[in-house]
LOZALO-859960 format. One record per residue (C-alpha): residue number from 1; x, y, z. Coordinates in nm, 4 decimals. Layout:
N
R resi       c1       c2       c3
R  NUM        X        Y        Z
...
END
This chain:
297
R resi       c1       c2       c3
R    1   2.1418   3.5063 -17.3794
R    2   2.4991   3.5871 -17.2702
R    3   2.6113   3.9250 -17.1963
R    4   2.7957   4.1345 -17.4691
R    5   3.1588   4.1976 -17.4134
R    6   3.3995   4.3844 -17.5968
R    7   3.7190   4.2256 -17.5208
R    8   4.0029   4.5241 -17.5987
R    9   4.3779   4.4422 -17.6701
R   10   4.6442   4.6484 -17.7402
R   11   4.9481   4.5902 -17.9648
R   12   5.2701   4.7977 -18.0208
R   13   5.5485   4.5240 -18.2332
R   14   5.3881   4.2290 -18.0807
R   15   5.3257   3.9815 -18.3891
R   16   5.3955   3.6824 -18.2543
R   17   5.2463   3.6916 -17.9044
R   18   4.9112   3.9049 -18.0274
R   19   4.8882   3.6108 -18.2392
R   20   4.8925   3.3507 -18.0328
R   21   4.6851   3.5490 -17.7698
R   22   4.3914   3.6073 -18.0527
R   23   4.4072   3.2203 -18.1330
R   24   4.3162   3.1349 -17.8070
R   25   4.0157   3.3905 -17.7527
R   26   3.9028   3.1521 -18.0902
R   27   3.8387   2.8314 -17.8670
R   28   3.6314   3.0411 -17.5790
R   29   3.3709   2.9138 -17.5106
R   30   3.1089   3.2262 -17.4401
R   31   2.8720   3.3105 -17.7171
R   32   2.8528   3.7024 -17.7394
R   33   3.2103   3.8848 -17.7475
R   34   3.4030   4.0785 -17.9951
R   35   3.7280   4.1421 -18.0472
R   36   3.9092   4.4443 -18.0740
R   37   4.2910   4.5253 -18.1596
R   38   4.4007   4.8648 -18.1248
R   39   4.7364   4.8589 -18.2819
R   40   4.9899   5.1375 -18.1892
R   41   5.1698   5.2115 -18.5230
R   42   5.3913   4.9049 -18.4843
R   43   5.6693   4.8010 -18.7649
R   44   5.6868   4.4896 -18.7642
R   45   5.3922   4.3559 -18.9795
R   46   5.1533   4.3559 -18.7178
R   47   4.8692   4.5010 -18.9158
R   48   4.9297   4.3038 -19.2127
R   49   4.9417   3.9404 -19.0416
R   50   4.6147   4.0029 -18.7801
R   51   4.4378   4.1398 -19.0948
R   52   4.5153   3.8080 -19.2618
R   53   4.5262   3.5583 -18.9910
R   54   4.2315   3.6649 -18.8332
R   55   3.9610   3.8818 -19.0171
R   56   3.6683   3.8008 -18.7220
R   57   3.8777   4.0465 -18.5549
R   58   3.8462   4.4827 -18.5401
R   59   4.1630   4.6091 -18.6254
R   60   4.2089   4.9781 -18.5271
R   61   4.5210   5.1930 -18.6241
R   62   4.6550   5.4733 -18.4473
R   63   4.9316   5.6952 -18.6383
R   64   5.0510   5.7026 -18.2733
R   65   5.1891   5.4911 -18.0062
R   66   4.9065   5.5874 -17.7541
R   67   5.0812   5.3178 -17.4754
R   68   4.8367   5.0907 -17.2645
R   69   4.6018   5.3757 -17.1512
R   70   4.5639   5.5565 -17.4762
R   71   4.5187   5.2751 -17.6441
R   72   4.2453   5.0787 -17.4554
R   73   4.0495   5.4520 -17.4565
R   74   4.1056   5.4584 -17.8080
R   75   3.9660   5.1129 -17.8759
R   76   3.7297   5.1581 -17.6347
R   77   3.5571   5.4902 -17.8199
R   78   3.5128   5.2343 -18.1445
R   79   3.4025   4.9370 -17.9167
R   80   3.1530   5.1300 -17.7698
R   81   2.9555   5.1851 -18.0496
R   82   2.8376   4.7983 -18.0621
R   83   2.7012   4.8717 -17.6906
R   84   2.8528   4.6186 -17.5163
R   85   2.7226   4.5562 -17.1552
R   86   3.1456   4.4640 -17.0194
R   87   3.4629   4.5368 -17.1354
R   88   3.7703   4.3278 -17.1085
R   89   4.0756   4.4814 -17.0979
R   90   4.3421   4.1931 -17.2388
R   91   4.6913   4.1995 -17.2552
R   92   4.8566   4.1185 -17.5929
R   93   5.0613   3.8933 -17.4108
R   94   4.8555   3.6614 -17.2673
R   95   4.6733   3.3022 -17.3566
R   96   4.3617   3.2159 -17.1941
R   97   4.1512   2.9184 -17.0815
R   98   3.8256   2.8482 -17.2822
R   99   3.5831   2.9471 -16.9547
R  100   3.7691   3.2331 -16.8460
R  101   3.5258   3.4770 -16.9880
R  102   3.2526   3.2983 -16.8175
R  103   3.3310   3.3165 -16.4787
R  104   3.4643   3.6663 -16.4987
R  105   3.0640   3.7469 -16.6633
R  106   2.8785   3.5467 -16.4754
R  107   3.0593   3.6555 -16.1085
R  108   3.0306   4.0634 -16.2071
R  109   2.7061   3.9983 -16.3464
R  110   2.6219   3.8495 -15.9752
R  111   2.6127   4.2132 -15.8007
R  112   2.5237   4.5374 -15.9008
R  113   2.7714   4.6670 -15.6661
R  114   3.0819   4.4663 -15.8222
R  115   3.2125   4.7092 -16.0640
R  116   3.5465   4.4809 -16.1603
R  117   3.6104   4.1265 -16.1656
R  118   3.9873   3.9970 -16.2891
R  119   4.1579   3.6462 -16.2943
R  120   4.3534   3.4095 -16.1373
R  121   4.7002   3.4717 -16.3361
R  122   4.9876   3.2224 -16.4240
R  123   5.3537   3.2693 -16.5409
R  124   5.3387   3.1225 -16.9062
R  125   5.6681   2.9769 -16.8789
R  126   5.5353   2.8364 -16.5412
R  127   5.2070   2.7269 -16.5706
R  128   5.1493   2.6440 -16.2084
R  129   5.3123   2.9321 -16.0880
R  130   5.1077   3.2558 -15.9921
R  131   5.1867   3.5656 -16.1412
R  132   4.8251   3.7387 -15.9778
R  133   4.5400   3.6314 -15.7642
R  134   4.4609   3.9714 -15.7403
R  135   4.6357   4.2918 -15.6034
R  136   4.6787   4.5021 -15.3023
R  137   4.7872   4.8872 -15.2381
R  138   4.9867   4.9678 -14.9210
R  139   4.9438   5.3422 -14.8561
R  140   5.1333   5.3272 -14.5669
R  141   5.4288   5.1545 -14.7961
R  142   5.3996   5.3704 -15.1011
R  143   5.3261   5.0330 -15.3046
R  144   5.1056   4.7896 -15.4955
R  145   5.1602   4.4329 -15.5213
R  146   5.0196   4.1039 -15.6567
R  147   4.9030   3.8680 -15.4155
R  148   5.0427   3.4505 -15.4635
R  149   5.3206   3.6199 -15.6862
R  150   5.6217   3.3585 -15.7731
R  151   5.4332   3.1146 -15.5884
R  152   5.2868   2.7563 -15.7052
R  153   4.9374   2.7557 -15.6821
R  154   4.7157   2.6071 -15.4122
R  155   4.3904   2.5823 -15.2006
R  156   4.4670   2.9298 -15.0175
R  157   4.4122   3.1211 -15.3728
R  158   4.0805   2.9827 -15.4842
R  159   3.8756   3.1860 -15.2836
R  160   3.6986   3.4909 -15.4953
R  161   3.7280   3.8003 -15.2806
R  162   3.7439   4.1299 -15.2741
R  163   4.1078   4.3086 -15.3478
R  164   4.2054   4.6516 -15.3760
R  165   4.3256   4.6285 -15.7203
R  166   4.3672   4.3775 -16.0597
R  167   4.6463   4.4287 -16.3262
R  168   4.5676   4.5916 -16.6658
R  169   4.6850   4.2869 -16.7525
R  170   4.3077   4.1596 -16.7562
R  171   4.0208   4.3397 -16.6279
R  172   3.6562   4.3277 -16.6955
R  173   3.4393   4.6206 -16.6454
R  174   3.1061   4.7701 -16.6645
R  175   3.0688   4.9554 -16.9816
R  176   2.8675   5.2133 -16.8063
R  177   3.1229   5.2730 -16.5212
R  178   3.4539   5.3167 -16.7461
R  179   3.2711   5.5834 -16.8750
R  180   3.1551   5.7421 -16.6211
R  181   3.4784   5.7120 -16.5051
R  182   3.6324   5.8715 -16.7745
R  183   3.8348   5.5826 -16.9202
R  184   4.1921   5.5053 -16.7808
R  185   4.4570   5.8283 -16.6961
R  186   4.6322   5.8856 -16.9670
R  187   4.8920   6.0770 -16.7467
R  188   5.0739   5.7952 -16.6557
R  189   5.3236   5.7140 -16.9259
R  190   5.3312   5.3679 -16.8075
R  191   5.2523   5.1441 -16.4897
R  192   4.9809   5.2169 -16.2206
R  193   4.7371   5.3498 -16.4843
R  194   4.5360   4.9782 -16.3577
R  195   4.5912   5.0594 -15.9856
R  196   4.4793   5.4154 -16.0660
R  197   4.0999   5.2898 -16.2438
R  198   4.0406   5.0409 -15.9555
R  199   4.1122   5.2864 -15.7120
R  200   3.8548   5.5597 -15.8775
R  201   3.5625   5.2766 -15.8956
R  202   3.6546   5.1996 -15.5189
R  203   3.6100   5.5706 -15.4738
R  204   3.2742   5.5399 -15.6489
R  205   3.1105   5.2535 -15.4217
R  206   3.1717   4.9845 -15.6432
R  207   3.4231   4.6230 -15.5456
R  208   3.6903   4.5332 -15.7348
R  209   3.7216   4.1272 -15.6864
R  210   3.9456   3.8386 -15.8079
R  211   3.7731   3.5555 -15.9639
R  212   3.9899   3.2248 -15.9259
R  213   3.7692   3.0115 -16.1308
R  214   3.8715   3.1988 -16.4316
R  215   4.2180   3.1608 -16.5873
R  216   4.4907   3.2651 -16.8063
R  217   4.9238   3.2732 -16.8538
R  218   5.1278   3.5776 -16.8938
R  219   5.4308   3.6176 -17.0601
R  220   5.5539   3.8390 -16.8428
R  221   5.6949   4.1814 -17.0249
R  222   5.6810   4.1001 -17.3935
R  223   5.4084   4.3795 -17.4442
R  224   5.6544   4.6520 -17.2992
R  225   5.8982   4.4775 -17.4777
R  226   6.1051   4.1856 -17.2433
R  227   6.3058   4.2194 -16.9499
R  228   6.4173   4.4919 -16.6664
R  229   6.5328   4.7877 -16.8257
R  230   6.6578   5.1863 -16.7109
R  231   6.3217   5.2636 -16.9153
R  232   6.1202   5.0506 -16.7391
R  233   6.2026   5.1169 -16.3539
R  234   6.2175   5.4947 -16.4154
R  235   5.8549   5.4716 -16.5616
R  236   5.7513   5.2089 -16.2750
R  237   5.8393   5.4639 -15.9997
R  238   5.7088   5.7353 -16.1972
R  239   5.3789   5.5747 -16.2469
R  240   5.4092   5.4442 -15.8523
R  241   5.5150   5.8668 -15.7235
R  242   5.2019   5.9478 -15.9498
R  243   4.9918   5.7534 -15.8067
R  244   5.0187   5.8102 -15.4539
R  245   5.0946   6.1946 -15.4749
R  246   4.7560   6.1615 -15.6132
R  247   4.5728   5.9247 -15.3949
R  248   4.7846   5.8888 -15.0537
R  249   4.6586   6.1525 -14.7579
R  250   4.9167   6.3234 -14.6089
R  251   5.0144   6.1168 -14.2771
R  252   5.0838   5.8447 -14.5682
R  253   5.3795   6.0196 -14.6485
R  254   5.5162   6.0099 -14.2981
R  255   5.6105   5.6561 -14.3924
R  256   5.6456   5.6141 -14.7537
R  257   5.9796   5.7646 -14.7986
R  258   6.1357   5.5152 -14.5200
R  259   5.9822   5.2011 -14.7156
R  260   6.0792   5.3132 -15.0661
R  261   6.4363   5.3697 -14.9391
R  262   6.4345   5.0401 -14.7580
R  263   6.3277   4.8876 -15.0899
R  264   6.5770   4.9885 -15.2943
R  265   6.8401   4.8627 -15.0732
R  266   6.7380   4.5489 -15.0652
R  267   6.6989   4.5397 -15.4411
R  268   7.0039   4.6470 -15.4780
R  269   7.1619   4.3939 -15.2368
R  270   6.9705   4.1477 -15.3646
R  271   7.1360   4.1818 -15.7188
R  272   7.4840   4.2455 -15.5560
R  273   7.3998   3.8991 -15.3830
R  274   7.3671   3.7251 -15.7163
R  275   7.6090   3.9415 -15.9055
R  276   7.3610   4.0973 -16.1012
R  277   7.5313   4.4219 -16.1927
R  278   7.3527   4.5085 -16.4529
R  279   7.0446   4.5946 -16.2394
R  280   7.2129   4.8109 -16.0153
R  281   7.3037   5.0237 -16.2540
R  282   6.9358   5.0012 -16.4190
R  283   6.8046   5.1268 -16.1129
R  284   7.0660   5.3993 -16.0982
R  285   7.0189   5.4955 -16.4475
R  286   6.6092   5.5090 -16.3715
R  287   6.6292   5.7346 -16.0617
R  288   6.8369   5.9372 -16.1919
R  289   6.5767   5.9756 -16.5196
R  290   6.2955   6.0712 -16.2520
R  291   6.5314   6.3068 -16.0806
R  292   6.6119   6.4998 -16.4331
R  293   6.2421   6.4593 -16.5554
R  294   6.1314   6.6504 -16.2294
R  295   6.3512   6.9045 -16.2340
R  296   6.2606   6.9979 -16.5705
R  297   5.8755   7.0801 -16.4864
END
């Protein structure tokens, strides 16, 4: 007999794509899941069509946009309950293959010791393309990354290993060890709250690994709600300055500050380069949000 999971997605204005996401987890082909939608007090019918469209699911309804992590702990307090052995941690945002769920079980199920397992990830609008085989933290850098990101897929990226990280975008856990864990860090506002949970069960003996046999696309942004914005790079570095202030020992900092500054020059040449304006001043508009956020504590 399979393995319960509790397979945990969150949804803040994201009809359409939630939608589409649920009707895929409907042609998986694993016996013993459940699915749960923790829906952060969107406005745009969300409730009303899931309710119809798709009453095998749990709809839960915060009076509160709790963001990603207060949202999957939310759900997670009510999935709990059905005592699942794993829980999956799914983007609203994403379609998946019919045996993803079986390789991700059947690999973490392998070894005690393997405390996440996450998927080989596509672009949606590129289906060959990789969005993540997994992810890596530089402490030297001051960043994380995605492995086989913008590139078409091959050989090199089917081999399941051991990585130092997997996006929230999916991740499958032991029920036992996100609790004992204490769920994800609700500090961060947004970003690096999935870099932050890896890095905690690495802490606690356990291997994070990338699966390649398992599958699924990613439209990339439409659950924070589409492209690059002054919102979205302040709370990327915020979540990224959180995360290492909290994790990075101290000779880590002797570099960090060189290889942040030598990033954002070359993002910002990089969008002078292609006339991309716009994200200059996005970047501009972002630091200088972190810069008045920080003086204010």
């Amino acid at each position: 007999m399979n393995s319960l999971v509790a397979i945990i997605i969150v949804n803040w204005n994201g009809k359409q794509v939630t939608s589409e996401c649920l009707q895929s987890l409907r042609a998986v082909d694993y016996s013993s899941f459940n699915v749960y939608v923790v829906d952060n007090a969107s406005s745009d019918g969300s409730v009303d069509e899931i309710a119809r469209s798709f009453p095998e699911v749990r709809l839960i309804q915060s009076t509160e946009n709790r963001f990603y992590a207060g949202g999957n702990n939310y759900g997670f307090q009510i999935a709990k309950q059905d005592k699942p052995e794993f829980v999956l941690f799914l983007n609203n945002d994403t379609v998946v293959d019919k045996d993803f769920l079986k390789y991700l079980v059947g690999a973490i199920s392998s070894d005690e010791k393997i405390g996440m397992v996450g998927p080989k990830i596509f672009h949606f609008d590129q289906p060959d393309v990789i969005w993540s085989a997994g992810g890596f933290v530089s402490f030297f850098q001051g960043k994380t990354g995605h492995y086989g990101l913008r590139r078409k897929d091959s050989s090199r990226l089917d081999q399941q290993r051991e990585v130092s990280y997997l996006t929230g975008c999916t991740q499958l856990i032991r029920t036992e060890l996100f609790e004992k864990l204490g769920g994800f860090d609700e500090s961060y506002h947004m970003y690096s709250e999935d870099a932050d949970l890896c890095q905690r069960a690495r802490n606690a003996g356990y291997k994070i690994i990338y699966i390649p046999q398992s599958k699924i696309w990613h439209k990339i942004s439409s659950s924070s709600g589409g492209g690059l914005t002054a919102y979205k790079i302040r709370n990327k570095i915020r979540g990224n300055l959180r995360f290492f202030r909290k994790y990075a020992r101290w000779y880590h900092w002797l570099t960090i500050p060189i290889f942040v500054f030598l990033d954002g020059i070359g993002f910002i040449a990089k969008s002078l380069v292609t006339l991309n304006l716009k994200n200059v001043w996005r970047l501009i508009k972002g630091v200088a949000g972190i810069h008045k956020s920080e003086q204010a504590k």
